[in-house]
C-alpha positions in Angstrom: -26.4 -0.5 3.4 -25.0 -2.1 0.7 -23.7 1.0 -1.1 -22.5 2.7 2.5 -20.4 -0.9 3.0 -18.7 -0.7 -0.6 -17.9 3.2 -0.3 -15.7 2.5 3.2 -14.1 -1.0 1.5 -12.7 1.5 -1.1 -11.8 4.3 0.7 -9.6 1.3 3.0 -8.6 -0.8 -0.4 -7.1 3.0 -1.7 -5.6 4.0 1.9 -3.7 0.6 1.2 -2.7 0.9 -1.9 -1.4 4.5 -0.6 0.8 3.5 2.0 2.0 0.6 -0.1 3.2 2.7 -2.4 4.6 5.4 -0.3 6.3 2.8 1.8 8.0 1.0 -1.4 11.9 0.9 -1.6 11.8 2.0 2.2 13.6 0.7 5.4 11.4 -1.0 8.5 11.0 1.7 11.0 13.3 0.0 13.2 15.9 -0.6 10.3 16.8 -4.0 10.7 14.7 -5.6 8.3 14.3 -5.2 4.7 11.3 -7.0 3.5 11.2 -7.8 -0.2 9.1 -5.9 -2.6 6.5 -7.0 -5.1 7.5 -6.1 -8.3 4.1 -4.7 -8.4 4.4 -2.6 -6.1 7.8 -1.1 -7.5 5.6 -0.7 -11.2 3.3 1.5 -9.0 5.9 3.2 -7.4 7.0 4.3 -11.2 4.2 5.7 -12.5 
């Protein structure tokens, strides 16, 4: 159970860090508010 639980916290942990990154430097959907970016998120965005 243990293993099962682990495997589906890292599949969500690396969806996250997906759409983070895809979503960094980009306007809200509705395009009237720019939240401000971790700067570790723009170091991801780099590399």
């Amino acid at each position: 159970m243990n293993k099962m639980k682990e495997k589906v916290l890292k599949k969500i942990a690396s969806a996250s860090r997906f759409a983070a990154v895809k979503a960094a430097g980009s306007t809200s959907w509705g395009g009237c508010h720019q939240p401000k970016e971790p700067e570790a998120v723009r170091k991801l965005r780099k590399s």
